[in-house]
N, C-alpha and C positions, 0 to 999 in steps of 0.2 A: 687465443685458446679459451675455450667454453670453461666453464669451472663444472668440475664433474662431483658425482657425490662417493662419498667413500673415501678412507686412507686419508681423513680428518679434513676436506675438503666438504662442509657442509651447504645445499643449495636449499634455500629456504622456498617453500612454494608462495604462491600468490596469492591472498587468500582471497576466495570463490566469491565474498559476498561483497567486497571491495572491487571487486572486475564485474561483478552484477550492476554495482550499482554504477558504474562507467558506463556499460554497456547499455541499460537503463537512460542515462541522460545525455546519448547518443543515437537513443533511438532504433535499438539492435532487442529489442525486448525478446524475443526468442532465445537469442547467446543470453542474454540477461536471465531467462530460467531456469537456463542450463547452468549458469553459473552457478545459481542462487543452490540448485539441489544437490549439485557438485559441492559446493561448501556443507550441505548441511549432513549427507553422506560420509563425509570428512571430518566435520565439529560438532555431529549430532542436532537432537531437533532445537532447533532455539527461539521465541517468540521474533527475534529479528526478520531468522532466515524464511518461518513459514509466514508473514508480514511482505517482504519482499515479494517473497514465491504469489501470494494473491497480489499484489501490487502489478508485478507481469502480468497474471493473467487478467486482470482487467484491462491494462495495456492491450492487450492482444483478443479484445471481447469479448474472455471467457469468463461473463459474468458468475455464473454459478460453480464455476470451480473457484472462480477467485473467494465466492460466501462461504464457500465449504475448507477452504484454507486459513480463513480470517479465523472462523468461529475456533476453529485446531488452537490457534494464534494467542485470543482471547483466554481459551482453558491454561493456555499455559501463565498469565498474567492480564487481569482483567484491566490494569491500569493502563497497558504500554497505548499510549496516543496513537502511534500512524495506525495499527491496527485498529485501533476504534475508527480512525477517520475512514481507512479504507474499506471498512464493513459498510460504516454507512455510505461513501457513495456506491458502490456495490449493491446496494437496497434499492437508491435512491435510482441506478440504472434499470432495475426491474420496479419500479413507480411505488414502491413499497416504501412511502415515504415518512407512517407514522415510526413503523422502526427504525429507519434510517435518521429520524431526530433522533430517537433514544440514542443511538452512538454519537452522533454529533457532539448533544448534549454532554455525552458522559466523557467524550475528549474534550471538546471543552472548559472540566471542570477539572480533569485530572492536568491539562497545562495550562491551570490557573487562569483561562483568559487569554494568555499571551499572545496567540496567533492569531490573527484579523482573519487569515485565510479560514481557521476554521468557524468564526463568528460568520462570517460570509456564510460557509453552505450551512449554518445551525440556524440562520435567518432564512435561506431557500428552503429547507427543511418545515422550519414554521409554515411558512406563506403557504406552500403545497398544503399541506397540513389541514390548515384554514378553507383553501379552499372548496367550495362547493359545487355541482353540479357535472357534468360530465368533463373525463379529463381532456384534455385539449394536449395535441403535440406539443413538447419541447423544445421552448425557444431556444435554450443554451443544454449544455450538456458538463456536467461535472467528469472531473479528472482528476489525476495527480499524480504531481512528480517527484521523486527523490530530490533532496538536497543535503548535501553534505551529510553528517550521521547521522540516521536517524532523524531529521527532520524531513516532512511531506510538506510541500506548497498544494493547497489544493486551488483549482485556477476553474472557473468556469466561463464555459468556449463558446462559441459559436456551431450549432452545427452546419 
């Protein structure tokens, strides 16, 4: 028998950004936005949830909704790291590379270093940066994925 709610019988929900982020490192990135806005409808706006909410839709190649969710993201706390990471690749996908070092840079700084992943695209970021003359297709293509809480691996691919 299902445990029902009521007559002291409490059923706790699931929370929305905990099934996002399942959803997300499964590879279901649509359920995963639906999650995310489902939690945040639920727990209000939070630098996590609208962080998530752009992290999907860059998943899903909605690079300019994912910048316009980042920057929301940002206003709410300018320190929070995967938001600074996922603005910049977000930038870094529409070739807008000097501002996408600026967030590299500024995550990088607010976690201390620690991540190689994000030293990797703060070094892509440079190089683009530096160079000169007509831009050339993209040999690899930045991304990123959920790990555990709040932590982003950013991995660059192959296209």
């Amino acid at each position: 028998m299902a445990p029902q709610a009521g007559r002291g019988n409490v059923v706790e929900a699931v929370d929305g950004l905990v099934v996002g982020h399942r959803l997300m490192a499964a590879g279901e990135f649509e359920l995963a936005l639906r999650a995310y806005y489902r939690a945040m409808a639920e727990q209000g706006t939070s630098v996590d949830a609208l962080s998530a909410i752009g992290s999907a839709n860059l998943r899903l190649g909605r690079v300019q909704q994912a910048e316009q969710v980042l920057r929301r993201a940002l206003e709410l706390d300018q320190q929070f790291v995967p938001a600074q990471n996922n603005l910049g690749v977000a930038l870094a996908e529409q070739n807008r590379w000097g501002e996408a070092q600026l967030h590299f840079r500024n995550a990088f700084a607010f976690d201390s270093g620690r991540a190689g992943e994000i030293r990797d695209n703060l070094r892509l970021a440079i190089e683009k940066t530096a160079e000169t003359g007509y831009d050339t297709p993209e040999a690899r293509q930045l991304s990123l994925m959920r790990r555990g809480s709040g932590r982003y691996l950013l991995l660059s691919t192959p296209l």
